[in-house]
C-alpha positions as CSV (number, residue, x, y, z in Angstrom):
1,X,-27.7,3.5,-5.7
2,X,-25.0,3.6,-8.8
3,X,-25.5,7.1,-10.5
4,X,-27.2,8.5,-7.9
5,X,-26.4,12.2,-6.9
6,X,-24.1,12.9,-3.3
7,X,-25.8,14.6,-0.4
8,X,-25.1,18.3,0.1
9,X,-21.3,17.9,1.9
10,X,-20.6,14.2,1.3
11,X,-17.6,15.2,-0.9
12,X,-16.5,17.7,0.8
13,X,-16.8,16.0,4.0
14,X,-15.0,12.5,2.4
15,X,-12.2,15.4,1.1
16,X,-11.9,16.5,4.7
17,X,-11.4,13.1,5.8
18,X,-8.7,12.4,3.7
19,X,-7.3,15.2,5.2
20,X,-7.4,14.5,8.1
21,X,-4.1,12.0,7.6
22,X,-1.0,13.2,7.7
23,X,0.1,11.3,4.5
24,X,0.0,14.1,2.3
25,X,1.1,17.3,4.9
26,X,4.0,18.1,2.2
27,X,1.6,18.4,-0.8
28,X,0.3,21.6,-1.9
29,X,-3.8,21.5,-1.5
30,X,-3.7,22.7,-5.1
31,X,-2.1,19.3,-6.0
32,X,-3.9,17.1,-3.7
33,X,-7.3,18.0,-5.2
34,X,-6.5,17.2,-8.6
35,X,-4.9,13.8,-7.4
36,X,-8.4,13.2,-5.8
37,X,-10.3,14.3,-8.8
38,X,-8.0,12.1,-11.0
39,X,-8.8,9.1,-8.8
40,X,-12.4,9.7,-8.9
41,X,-12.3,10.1,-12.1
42,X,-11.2,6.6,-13.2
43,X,-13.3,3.4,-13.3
44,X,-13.8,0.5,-10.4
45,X,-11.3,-1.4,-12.7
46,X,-8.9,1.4,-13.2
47,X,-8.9,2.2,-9.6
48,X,-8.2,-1.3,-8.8
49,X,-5.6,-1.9,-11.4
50,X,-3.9,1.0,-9.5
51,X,-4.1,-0.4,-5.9
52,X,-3.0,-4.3,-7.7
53,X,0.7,-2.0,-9.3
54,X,0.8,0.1,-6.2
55,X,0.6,-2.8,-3.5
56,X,3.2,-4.6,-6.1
57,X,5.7,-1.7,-6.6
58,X,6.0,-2.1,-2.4
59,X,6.7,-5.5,-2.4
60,X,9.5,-4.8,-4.9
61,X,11.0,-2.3,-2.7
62,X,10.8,-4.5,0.3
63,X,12.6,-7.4,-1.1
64,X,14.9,-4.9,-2.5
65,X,16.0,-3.4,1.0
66,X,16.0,-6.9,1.9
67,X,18.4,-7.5,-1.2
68,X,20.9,-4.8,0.3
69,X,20.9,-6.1,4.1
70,X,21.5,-9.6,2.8
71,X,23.7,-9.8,-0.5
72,X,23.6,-13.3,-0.1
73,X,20.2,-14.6,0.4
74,X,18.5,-16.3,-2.2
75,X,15.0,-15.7,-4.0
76,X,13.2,-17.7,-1.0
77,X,15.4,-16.2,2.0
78,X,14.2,-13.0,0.1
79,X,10.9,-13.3,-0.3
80,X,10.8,-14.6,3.5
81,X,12.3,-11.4,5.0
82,X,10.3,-9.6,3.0
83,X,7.4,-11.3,3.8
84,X,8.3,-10.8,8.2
85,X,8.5,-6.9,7.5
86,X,4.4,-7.7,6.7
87,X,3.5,-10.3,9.1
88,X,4.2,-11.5,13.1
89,X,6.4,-14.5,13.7
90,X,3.5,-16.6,14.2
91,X,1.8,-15.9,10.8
92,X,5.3,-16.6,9.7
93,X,5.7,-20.0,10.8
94,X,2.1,-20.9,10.1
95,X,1.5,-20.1,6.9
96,X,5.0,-20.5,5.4
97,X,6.6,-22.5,7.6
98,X,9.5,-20.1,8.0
99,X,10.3,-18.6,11.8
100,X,12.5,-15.3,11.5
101,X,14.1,-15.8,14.8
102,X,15.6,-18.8,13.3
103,X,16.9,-16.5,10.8
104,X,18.7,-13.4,12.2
């Protein structure tokens, strides 16, 4: 159904549903609409691309704060702590072998 034309009130309802969240309480309306149409705007790809340097810029910051509670921890001990602000203790130990509580 690629090109096909919206319903009467799909966008305004999907806009309403965005809404909805809290996220973006502090941002003028003004501002969030032309955020939306920017995003609509841009290609699968481009929208992708976006998500791939977004989900990466919070990793960063992550492993950052985990840089300044732990000065000392290396790259591993770093990407480990980071990695337990994501994911429960038993995810932890099963998939990298690494249990937090070992690791106050």
């Amino acid at each position: 159904m690629a090109g096909a034309a919206e319903p009467a009130g799909v966008r305004e309802n999907r806009a309403m549903a965005v809404n909805r969240h809290d996220y973006f309480s502090d941002t003028d309306p003004r501002a969030f609409e032309v955020m939306i149409e920017s995003l609509r705007a841009k290609t699968p790809e481009e929208r992708m691309a976006l998500a791939f340097e977004l989900t990466s810029r919070a990793l960063r910051a992550s492993e950052a704060g985990v840089r300044m509670l732990y000065p000392n921890a290396d790259e591993h001990e770093v990407k480990m702590r980071a990695a337990a602000r994501r994911y429960d203790r038993e995810t932890m130990i099963r998939a990298f072998g690494w249990d937090p509580a070992e690791h106050p």
